[in-house]
Structure formats: structure tokens, C-alpha cells
N, C-alpha and C positions, 0 to 999 in steps of 0.2 A: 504494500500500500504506500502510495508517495505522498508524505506531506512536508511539506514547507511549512515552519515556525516563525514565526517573526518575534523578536523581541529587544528591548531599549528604548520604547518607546517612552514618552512622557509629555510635561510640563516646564519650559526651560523659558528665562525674559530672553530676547534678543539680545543678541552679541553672545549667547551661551552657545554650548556644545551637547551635542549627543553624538552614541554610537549603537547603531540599528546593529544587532545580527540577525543570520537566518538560519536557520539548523535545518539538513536536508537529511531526506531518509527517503529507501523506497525504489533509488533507482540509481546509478551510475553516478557519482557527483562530478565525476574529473571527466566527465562526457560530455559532461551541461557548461553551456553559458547561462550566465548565472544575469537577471538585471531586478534593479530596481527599479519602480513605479511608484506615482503619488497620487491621491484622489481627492477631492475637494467634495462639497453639495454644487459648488455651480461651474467646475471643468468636469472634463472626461477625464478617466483616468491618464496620463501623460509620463512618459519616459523620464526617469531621472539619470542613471548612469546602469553599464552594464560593464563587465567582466570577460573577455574569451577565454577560450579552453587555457588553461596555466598562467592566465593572466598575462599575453602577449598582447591582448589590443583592449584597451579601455575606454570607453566613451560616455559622456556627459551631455546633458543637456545645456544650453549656456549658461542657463541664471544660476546653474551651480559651480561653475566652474572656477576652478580655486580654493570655492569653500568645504568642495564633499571629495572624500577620496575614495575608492571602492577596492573592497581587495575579497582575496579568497583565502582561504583556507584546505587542499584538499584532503587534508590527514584528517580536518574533525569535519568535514563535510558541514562548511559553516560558508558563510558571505556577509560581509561588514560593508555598513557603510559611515564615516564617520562625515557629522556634519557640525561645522562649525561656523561662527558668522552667523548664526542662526537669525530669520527677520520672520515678521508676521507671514508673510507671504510664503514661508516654508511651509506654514499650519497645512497639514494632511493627513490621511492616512495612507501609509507608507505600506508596499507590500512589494515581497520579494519575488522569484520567477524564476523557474528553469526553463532552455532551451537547448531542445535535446535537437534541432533541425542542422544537420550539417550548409555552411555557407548563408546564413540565414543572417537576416540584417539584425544585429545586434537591440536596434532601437524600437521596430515596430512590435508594436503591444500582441499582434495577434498573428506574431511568430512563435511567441512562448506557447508552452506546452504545459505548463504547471504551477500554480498560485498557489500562494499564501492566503492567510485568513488576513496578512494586515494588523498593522500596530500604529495609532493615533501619534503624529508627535503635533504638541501646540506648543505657539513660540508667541507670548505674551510681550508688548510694547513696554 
């Protein structure tokens, strides 16, 4: 059974820091491209950054870029994202995502193959 955990979520004021992980189970971890996603009540869910296999090509959304770094783990079959710089406009909830599609574009949401439940972060002014 595959599931995606998310967890780190929280409550931080801007200009603080979190770090999302995502614990995998269920399927191949070092197979998957690993990304992260954000959801709001009034966007679609939208790409934050994503990870390739051994973490050779990483990719960001721009309004993160700088502030979030994405990494992987494949021994504990885990995926971090650490965010820092945190502004209002971070406020989401955050969920993670494998992509088990070989050559598959890193970014598009409905390449992944497997979600999380999602973990709220809100970033208070």
C-alpha cells in the first residue's frame, strides 16, 4: 500500500522557518521523483519544487526560489522541504508527491502518480 506522510507543518510569523518532511512507503523510493505542491481555498493546487531521481535536477517554482530548498533522503525514504523567508502568501497546505513516470516533467501536477494527505503551514504577518 503506498502512502505519502507529510509532516512539519504548522504556525510560524513571517520571516520564520519550517521544514516539511514526507515519509514514503509502498513503492520504490529511489524510482520516484519526489515534488512538492501547495493549495490554497482560492488557487488550484500549484507546483512548489520537485527533486529527480538522486537529486541530479531540482526545480522551483519562482516565488520560492532562494527561500525553499528540496532535498531527498533515499536510505529513510523521506523528502524535505525547508522553507524559510516565510511571508503570508506561503499560507497552504503543503503536500508531497511521487512520480514514478520515467522522462516526465518534473513540474506538472498531473504527472504524479501519488499524494499525500497534506500538512497546513500558516505564516502569520
Amino acid at each position: 500500500q503506498v502512502q505519502l506522510v507529510e509532516s512539519g507543518g504548522g504556525l510560524v510569523q513571517a520571516g520564520g522557518s519550517l521544514r516539511l518532511s514526507c515519509a514514503a512507503s509502498g513503492f520504490t523510493f529511489s524510482n520516484a521523483r519526489m515534488g512538492w505542491f501547495r493549495q490554497t481555498s482560492r488557487k488550484e493546487r500549484e507546483f512548489v519544487a520537485a527533486i529527480s531521481l538522486s537529486g541530479a535536477i531540482i526545480r522551483y517554482v519562482d516565488s520560492v526560489k532562494g527561500r525553499f530548498t528540496i532535498s531527498r533522503d533515499d536510505a529513510k525514504n523521506t523528502v524535505y522541504l525547508q522553507m524559510s523567508s516565510l511571508s503570508p502568501d506561503d499560507t497552504a497546505v503543503y503536500y508531497c508527491a511521487a512520480n514514478m513516470r520515467p522522462r516526465a516533467s518534473l513540474s506538472s501536477r498531473e504527472e504524479y502518480d501519488y499524494w499525500g494527505q497534506g500538512t497546513q503551514v500558516t505564516v502569520s504577518s
